[in-house]
BAKOLMI-411568 format. One record per residue (C-alpha): x negated, y negated, z negated. Coordinates in nm, 3 decimals, m for minus. Layout:
BEGIN
> east,north,up
> X,Y,Z
...
//
This chain:
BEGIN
> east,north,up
> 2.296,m17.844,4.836
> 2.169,m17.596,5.072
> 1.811,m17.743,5.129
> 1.769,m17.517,5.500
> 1.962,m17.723,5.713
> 1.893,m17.812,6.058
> 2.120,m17.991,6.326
> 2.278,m17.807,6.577
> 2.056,m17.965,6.854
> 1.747,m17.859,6.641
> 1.886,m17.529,6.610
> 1.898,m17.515,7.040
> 1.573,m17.659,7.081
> 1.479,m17.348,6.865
> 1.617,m17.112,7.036
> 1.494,m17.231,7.383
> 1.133,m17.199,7.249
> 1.175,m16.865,7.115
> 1.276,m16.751,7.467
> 1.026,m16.909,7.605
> 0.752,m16.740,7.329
> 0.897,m16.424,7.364
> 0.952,m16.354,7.768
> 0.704,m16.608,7.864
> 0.400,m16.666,7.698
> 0.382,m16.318,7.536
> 0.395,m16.207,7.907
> 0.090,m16.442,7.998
> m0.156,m16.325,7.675
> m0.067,m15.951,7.771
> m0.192,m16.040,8.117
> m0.489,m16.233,7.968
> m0.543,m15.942,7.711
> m0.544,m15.699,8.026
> m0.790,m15.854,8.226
> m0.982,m15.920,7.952
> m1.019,m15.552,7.913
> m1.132,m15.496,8.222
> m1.440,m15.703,8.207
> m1.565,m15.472,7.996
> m1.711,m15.469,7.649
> m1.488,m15.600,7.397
> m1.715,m15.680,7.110
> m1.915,m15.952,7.366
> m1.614,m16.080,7.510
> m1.488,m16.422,7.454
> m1.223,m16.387,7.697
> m1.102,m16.082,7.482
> m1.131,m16.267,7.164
> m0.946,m16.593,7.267
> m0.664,m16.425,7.409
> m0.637,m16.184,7.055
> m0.651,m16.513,6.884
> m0.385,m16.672,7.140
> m0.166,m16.365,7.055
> m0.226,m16.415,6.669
> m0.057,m16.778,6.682
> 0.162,m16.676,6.936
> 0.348,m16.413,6.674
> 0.292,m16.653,6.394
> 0.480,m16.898,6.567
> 0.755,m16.680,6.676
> 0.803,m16.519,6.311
> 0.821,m16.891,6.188
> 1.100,m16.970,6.434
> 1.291,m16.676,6.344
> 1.243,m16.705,6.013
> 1.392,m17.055,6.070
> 1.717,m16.935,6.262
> 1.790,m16.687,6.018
> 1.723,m16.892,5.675
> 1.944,m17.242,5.830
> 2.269,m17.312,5.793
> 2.348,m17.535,6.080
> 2.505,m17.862,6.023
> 2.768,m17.987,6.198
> 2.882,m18.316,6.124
> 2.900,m18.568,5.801
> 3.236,m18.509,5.639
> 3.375,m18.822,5.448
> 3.288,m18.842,5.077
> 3.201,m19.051,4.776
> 2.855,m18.869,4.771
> 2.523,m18.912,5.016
> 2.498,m18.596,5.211
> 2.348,m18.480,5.494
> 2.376,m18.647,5.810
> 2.464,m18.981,5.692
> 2.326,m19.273,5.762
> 2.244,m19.464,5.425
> 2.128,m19.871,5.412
> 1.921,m19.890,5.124
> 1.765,m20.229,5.002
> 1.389,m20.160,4.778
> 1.450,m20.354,4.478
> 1.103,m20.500,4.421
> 1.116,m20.699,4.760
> 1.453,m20.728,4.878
> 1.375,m20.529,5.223
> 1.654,m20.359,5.361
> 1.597,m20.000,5.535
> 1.839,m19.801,5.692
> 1.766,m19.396,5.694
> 1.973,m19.075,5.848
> 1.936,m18.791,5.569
> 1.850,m18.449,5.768
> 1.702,m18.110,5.679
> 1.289,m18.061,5.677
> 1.329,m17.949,6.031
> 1.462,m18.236,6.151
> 1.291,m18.494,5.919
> 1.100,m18.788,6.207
> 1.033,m19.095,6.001
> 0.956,m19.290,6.348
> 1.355,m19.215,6.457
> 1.485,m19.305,6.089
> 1.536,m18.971,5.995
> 1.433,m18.840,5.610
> 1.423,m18.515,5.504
> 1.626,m18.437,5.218
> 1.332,m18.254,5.051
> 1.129,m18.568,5.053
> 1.074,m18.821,4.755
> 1.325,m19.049,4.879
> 1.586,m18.800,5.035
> 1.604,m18.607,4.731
> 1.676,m18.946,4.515
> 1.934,m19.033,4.714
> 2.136,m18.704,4.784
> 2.416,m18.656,4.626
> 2.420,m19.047,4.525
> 2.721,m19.293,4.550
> 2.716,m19.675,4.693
> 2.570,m19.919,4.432
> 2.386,m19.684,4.257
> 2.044,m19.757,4.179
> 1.741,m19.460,4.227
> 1.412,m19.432,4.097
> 1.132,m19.161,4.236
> 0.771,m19.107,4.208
> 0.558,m19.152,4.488
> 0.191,m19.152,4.562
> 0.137,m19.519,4.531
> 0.375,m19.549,4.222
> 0.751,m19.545,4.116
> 0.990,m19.666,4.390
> 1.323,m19.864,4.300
> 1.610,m19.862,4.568
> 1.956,m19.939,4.540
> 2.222,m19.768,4.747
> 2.385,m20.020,4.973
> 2.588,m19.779,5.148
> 2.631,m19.501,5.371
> 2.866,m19.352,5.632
//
């Protein structure tokens, strides 16, 4: 299993904020840069050296995001199988108390445990990949082995 996936609305919200990186903001730290010159001595200048530092993250950020783009395969949909893949949505039930929890498997870059959504490269996403209904996993966690079973998943 490919483990660079992203969704396809992931992969747009990408590519929005590299446009914006590049023709935007890289616009607005050459300006800052530019004035910053012009106030004189650079090796005094705070204004020179927080707008350097700006531009630092600035490329960091944009190499990251095209690193991104180019690494993902984008995923499209859940396809129906016997196996937990990405995109479903899987009802698990933790075996020490009972409690049922419901989780969408989704690449690292798409992983929000506040909307339900694992990443596949986490304890508990990589335990269940590739999994069928009714099957029982076990993974280490900080706190201590974690029992689940598979309830289902669509």
């Amino acid at each position: 299993m490919d483990k660079n996936v992203i969704s396809q609305e992931r992969k747009t919200e990408l590519e929005k904020e590299l446009h914006e990186l590049q023709n935007v903001k890289r616009k607005e730290i050459i300006t800052a840069l530019e004035y910053a010159k012009s106030l004189g001595d650079l090796s005094e200048n705070a204004e020179y050296h927080e707008a350097r530092e700006a531009q630092g993250k600035l490329e960091d950020r944009i190499r990251e995001i095209e690193h991104i783009l180019k690494t993902s395969t984008v995923f499209a949909g859940t396809t129906a199988t016997k196996h937990v893949s990405v995109g479903n949505t899987v009802k698990l039930m933790k075996l020490d108390t009972k409690e049922e929890k419901t989780f969408t498997l989704v690449g690292p870059q798409d992983a929000d445990i506040s909307l339900g959504k694992i990443s596949i490269t986490s304890p508990l996403g990589s335990a269940i990949l590739d999994k069928e209904a009714n099957q029982e996993v076990t993974f280490n966690t900080p706190k201590g082995m974690m029992h689940y079973t598979i309830l289902s998943f669509s």
